[in-house]
C-alpha positions as CSV (number, residue, x, y, z in Angstrom):
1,X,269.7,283.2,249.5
2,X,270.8,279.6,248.4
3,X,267.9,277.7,246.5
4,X,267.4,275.3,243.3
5,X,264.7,277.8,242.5
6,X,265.3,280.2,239.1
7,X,266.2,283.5,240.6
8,X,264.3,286.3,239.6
9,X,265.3,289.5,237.8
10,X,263.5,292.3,238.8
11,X,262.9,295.5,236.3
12,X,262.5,298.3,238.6
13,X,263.4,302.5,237.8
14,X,265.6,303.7,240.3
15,X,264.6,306.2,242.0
16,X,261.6,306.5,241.1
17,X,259.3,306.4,244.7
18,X,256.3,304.8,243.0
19,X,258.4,301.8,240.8
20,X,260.6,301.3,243.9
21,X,257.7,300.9,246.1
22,X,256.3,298.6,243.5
23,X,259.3,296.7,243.5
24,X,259.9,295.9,246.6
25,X,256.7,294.5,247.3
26,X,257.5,292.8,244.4
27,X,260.6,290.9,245.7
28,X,259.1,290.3,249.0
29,X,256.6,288.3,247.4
30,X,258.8,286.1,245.3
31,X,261.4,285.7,248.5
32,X,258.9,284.4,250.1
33,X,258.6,281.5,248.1
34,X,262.2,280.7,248.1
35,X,263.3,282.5,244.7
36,X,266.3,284.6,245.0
37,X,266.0,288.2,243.6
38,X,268.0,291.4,242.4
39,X,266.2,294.4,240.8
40,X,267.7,295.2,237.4
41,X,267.8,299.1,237.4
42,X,265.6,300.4,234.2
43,X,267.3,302.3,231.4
44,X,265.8,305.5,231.5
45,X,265.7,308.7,228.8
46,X,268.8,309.8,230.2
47,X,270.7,306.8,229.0
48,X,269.0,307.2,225.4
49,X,272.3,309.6,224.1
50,X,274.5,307.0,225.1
51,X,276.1,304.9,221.9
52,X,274.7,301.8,224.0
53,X,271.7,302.4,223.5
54,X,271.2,303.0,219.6
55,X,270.9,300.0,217.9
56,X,267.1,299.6,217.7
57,X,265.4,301.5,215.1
58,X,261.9,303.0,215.7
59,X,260.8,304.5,213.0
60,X,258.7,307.7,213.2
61,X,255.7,306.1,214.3
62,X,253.7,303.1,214.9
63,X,250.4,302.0,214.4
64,X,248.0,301.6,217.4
65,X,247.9,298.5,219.4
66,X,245.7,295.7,221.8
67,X,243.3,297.5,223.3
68,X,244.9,301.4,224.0
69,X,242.4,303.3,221.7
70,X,239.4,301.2,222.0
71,X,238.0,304.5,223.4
72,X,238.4,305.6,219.6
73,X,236.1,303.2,218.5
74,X,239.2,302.1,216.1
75,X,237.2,299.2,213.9
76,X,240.2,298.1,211.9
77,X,243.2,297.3,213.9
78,X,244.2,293.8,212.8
79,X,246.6,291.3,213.8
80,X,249.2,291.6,210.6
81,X,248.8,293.3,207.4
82,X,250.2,291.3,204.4
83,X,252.9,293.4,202.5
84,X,250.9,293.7,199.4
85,X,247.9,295.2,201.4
86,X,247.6,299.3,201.7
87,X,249.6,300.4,205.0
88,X,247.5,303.1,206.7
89,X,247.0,304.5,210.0
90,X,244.2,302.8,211.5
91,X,240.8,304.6,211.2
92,X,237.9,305.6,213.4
93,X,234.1,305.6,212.8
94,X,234.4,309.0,213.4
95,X,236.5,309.3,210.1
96,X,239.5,310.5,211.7
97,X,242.8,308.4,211.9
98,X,245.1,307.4,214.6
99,X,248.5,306.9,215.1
100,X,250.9,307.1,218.1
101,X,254.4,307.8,218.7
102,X,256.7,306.1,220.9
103,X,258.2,308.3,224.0
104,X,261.6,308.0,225.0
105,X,260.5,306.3,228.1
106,X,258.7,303.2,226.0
107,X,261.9,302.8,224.1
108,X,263.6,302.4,227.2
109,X,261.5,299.3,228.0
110,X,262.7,297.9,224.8
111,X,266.2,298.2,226.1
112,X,265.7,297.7,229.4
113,X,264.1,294.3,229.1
114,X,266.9,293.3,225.9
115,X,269.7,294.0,228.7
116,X,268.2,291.7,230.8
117,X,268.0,289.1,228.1
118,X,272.3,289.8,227.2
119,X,272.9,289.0,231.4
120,X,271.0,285.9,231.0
121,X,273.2,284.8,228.4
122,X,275.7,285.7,230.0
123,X,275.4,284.2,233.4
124,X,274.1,280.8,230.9
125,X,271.7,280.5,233.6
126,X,267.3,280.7,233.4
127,X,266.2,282.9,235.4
128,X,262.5,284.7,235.9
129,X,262.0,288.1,233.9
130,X,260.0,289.7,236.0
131,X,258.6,293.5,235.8
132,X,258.3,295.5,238.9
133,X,254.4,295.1,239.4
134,X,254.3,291.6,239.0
135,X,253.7,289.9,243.1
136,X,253.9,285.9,243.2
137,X,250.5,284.7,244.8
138,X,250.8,280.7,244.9
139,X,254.2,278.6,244.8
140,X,255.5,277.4,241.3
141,X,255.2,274.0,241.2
142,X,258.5,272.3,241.4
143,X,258.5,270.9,237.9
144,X,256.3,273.4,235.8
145,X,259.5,274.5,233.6
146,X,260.6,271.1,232.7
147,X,261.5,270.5,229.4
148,X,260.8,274.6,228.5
149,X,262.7,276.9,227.2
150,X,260.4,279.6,227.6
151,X,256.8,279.7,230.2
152,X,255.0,283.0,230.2
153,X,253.1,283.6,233.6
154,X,251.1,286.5,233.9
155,X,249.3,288.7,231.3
156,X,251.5,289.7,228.9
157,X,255.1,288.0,228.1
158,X,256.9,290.9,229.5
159,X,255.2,291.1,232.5
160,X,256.3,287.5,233.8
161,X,258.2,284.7,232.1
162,X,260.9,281.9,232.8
163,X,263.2,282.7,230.3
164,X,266.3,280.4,229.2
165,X,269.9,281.6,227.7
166,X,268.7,279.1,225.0
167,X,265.8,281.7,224.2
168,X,267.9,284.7,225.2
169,X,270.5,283.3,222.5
170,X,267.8,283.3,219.9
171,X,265.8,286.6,221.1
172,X,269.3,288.4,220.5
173,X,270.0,287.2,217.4
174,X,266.2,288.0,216.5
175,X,266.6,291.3,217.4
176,X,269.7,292.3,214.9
177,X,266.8,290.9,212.4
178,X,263.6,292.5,213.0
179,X,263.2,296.0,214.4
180,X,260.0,297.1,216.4
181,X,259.0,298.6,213.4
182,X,260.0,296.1,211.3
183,X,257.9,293.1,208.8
184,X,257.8,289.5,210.1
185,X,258.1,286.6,207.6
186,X,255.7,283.9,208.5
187,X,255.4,281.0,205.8
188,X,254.9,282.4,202.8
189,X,253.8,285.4,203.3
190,X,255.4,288.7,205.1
191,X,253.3,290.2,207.8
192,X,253.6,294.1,209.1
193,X,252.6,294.1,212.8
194,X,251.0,296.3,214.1
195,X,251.4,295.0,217.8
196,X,254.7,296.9,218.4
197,X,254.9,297.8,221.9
198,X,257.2,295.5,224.1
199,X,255.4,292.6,224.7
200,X,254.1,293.2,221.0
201,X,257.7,292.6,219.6
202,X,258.8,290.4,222.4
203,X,256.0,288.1,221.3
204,X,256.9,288.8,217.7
205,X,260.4,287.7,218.4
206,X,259.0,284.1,220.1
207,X,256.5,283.3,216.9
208,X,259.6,283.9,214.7
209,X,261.9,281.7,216.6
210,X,259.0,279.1,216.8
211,X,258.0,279.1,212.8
212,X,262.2,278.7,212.3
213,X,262.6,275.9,214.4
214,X,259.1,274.0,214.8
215,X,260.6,271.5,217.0
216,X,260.1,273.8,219.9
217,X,256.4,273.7,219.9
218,X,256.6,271.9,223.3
219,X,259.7,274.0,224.5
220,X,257.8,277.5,224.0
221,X,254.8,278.2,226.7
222,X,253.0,281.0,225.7
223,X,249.7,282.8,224.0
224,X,249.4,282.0,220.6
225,X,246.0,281.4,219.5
226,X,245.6,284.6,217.2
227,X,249.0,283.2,215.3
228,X,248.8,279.6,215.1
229,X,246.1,278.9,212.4
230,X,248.9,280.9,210.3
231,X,251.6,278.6,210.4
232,X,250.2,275.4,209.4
233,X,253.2,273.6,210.1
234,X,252.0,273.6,213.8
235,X,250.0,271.1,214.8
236,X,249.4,271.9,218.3
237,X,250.9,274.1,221.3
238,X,250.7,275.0,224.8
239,X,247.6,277.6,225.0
240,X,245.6,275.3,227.2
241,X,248.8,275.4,229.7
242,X,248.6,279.4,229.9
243,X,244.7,279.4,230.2
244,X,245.0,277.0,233.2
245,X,245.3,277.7,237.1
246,X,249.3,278.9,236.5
247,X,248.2,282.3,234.8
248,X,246.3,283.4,238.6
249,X,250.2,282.8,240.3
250,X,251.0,286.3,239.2
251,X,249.0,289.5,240.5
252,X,249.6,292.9,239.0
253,X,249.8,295.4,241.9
254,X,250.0,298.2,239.9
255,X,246.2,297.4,238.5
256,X,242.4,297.5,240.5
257,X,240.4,294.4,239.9
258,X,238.7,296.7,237.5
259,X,241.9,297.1,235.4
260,X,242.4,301.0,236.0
261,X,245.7,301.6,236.7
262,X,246.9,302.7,240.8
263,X,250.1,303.6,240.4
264,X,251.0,305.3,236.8
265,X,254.8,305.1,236.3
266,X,255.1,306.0,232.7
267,X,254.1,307.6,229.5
268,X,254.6,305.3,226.8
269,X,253.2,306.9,224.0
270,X,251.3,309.9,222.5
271,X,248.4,309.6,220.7
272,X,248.4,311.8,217.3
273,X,244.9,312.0,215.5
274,X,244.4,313.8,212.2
């Protein structure tokens, strides 16, 4: 398929009935609105002995995150921690303390969704990053990405963004910086964060690039409200731009209306309560 339309890459697990079926109502969607597609074939726990495949470190364990043990009636889960601050596992009312630790099949989201990022830069060509749940409702307006080097659809920036070798260039040279587990420098002070799943550290990566270079404040499209009163250097951004009518072009099929989950693909982390 020939068109002036960013393709899109498609994170799929092969062979896995449930992801493929996903998937592939997945690419339908976005064909249908012109965009050429390929699925991008998941790295999976098998590949995690292979020397490709080491060069993130994830600690031993990593704090909760968004909204996973709400159930828990967690009541201190913030945002970042300042270095000089106690670093404890986040507590309960219930007294008890919660951490979790990261499966083999998370960490392969990390490195499935970096590999992307090395064949955009590659190729030197933007493309859509797009996960396997993630169905295109509505057309993309012809010039929504002008002047971007990043746009985040969808809910969360994994799930569905236009993504440039400009910002793959910069996410990869991020990522030899800051681990998942890793502190974040922001202005004066150095933050722990505690939002460490993928889209955690993928959006931790952005903020970084965006606090080094402030002159990308209009390039970058994406949620930062919780961040931006932190680096005062930034006068305004694009949150009203991911609030708007764009964020409803992307449907996750995997999800009820409800939020539930319908199809369950993975088990990203265990939950470890002492």
């Amino acid at each position: 398929m020939t068109t002036d339309k960013p393709p899109v890459i498609i994170i799929r697990i092969k062979d896995d009935p449930i992801s493929e079926k996903l998937a592939k109502k997945t690419r339908e969607s976005w064909e249908k609105f012109g965009h050429a597609t390929e699925f991008f074939d998941a790295i999976t726990p098998d590949n995690l002995d292979e020397d490709s495949y080491k060069y993130l470190d994830f600690g031993d364990e990593i704090l909760p995150h968004k909204n996973t043990y709400r159930d828990n009636e967690i009541t201190n889960i913030e945002l970042f921690v300042e270095e000089t601050d106690a670093w404890e596992p986040a507590k309960s009312t219930n007294g008890k303390s919660y951490t979790r630790v990261i499966s083999d099949t998370a960490k392969c989201i990390y490195y499935s969704h970096i590999e992307v990022w090395k064949i955009i830069t590659k190729r030197n060509v933007p493309h859509m990053v797009v996960e396997h749940d993630m169905v295109l409702r509505h057309e993309i307006p012809e010039n929504l990405f002008d002047g971007f080097y990043f746009y985040h659809l969808g809910h969360s920036v994994c799930h569905c963004s236009y993504v440039t070798p400009f910002i793959t260039n910069k996410l990869l040279e991020s990522v030899e910086m800051y681990a998942p587990t890793d502190t974040v420098k922001l202005g004066g002070s150095t933050f722990h964060s505690k939002l460490l799943n993928v889209d955690g550290y993928l959006w931790k990566l952005l903020i970084n690039i965006l606090y080094r270079d402030n002159s990308l404040q209009d390039k970058m499209c994406f949620d930062m409200s919780n961040i931006v009163k932190k680096l005062s250097h930034i006068d305004k951004c694009n949150y009203d731009l991911y609030t708007g009518d764009y964020g409803k072009m992307i449907l996750d099929i995997s999800k009820r209306k409800d939020g539930s989950v319908v199809y369950e693909t993975v088990d990203h982390e265990k939950l470890r309560v002492s």
